[in-house]
N, CA, C and O of each residue as an XYZ file, in Angstrom:
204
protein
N     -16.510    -10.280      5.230
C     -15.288    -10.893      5.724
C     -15.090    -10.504      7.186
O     -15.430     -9.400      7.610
N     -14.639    -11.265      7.795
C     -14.349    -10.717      9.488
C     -13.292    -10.371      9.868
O     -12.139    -10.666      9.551
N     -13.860     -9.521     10.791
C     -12.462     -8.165     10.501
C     -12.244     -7.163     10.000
O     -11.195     -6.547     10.187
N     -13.738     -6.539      8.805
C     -13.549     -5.796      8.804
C     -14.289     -4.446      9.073
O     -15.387     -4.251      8.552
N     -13.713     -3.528      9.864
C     -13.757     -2.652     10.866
C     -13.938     -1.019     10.388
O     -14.279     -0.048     11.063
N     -13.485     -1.143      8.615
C     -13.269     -0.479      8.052
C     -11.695      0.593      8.087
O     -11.419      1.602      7.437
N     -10.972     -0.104      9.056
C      -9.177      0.398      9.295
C      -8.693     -0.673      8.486
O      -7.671     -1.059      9.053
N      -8.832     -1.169      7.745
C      -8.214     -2.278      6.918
C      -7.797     -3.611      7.199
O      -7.072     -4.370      6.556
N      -8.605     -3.798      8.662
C      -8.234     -4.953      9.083
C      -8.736     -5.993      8.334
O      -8.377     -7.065      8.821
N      -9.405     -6.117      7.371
C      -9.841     -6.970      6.854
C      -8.727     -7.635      5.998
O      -8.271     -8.755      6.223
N      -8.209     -6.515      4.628
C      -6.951     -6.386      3.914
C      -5.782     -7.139      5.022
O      -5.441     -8.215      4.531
N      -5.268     -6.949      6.003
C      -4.334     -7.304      6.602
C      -5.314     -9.094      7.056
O      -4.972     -9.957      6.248
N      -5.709     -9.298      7.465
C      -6.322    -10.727      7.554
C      -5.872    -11.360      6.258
O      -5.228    -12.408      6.289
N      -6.236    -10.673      4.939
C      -6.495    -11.271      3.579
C      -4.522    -11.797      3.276
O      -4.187    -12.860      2.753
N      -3.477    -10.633      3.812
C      -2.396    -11.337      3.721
C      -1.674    -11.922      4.225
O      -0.663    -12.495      3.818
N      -2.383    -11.791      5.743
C      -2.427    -12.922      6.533
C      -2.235    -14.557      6.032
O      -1.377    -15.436      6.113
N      -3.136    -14.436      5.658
C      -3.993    -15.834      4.703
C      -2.659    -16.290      3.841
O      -1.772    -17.142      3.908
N      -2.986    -15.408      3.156
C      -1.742    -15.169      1.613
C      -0.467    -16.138      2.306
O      -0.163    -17.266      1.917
N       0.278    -15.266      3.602
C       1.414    -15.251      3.866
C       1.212    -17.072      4.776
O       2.032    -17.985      4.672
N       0.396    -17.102      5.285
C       0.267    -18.600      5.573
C       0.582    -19.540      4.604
O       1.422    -20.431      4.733
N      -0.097    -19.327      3.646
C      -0.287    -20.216      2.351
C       1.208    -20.404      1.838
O       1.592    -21.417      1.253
N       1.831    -19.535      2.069
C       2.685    -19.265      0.760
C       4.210    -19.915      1.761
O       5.049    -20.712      1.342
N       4.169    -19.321      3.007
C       5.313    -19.713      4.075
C       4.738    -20.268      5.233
O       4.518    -19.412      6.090
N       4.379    -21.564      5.585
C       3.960    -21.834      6.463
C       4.626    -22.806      7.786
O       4.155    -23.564      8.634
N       5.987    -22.300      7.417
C       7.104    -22.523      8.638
C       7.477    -20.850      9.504
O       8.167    -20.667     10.507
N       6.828    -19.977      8.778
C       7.009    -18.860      9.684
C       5.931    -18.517     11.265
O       4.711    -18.503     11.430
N       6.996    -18.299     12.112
C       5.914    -18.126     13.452
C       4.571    -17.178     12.712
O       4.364    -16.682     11.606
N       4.047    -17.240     13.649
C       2.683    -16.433     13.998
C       3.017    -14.845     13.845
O       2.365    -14.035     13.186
N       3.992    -14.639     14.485
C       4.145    -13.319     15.190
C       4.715    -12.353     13.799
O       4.453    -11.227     13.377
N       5.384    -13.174     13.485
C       6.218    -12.718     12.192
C       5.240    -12.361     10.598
O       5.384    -11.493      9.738
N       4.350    -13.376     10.740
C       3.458    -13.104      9.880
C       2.467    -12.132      9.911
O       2.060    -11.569      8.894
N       1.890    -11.819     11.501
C       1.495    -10.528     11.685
C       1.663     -9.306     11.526
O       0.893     -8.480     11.037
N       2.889     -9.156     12.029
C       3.305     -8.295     11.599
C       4.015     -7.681     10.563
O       4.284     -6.485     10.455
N       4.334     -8.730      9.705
C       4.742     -8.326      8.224
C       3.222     -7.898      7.380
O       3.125     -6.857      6.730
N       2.137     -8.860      7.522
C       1.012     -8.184      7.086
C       0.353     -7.062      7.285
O      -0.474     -6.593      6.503
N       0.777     -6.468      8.605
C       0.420     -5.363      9.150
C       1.223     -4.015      8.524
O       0.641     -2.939      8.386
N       2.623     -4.219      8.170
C       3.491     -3.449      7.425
C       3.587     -3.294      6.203
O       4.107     -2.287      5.722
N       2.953     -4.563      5.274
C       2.094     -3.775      3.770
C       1.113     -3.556      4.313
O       1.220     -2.337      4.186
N       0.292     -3.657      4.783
C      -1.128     -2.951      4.760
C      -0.993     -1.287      4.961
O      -1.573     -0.412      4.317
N      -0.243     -1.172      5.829
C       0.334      0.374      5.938
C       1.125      0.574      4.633
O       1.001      1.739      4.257
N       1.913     -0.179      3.794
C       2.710      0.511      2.826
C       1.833      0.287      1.516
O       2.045      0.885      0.461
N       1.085     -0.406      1.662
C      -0.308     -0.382      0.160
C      -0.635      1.280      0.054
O      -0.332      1.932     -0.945
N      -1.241      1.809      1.137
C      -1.762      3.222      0.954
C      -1.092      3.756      0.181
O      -1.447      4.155     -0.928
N       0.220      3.852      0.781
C       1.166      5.273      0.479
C       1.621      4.148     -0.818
O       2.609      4.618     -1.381
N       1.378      3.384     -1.179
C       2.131      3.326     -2.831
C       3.887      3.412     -2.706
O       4.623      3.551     -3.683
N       4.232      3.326     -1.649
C       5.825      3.543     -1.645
C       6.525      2.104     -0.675
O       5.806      1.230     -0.190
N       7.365      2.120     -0.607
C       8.647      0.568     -0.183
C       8.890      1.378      0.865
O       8.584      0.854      1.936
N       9.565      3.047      0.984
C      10.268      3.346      2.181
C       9.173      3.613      3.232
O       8.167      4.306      3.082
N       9.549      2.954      4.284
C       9.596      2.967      5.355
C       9.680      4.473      6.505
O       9.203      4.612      7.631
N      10.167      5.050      5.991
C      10.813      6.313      6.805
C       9.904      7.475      6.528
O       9.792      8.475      7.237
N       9.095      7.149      5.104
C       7.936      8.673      5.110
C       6.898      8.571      6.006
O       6.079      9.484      6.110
């Protein structure tokens, strides 16, 4: 898959995708970075934000 770098950029592409599919009136920017913010909260298994 491209993209991946082994930092999980691949995973964040994959909900990328997802998040296109699913909402595809949302900007660009917005979708980035929401994919980028589970990909960080997949690890830790947790919702908050603040650990």
């Amino acid at each position: 898959m491209q993209g991946d770098d082994g930092n999980g950029s691949a995973l964040a592409l994959e909900i990328e995708v997802g998040l296109r599919a699913t909402h595809p009136t949302l900007r660009k920017t917005v979708i980035t970075k929401l994919a980028l913010a589970m990909m960080a909260v997949l690890p830790a298994q947790t919702p908050n934000m603040a650990e």
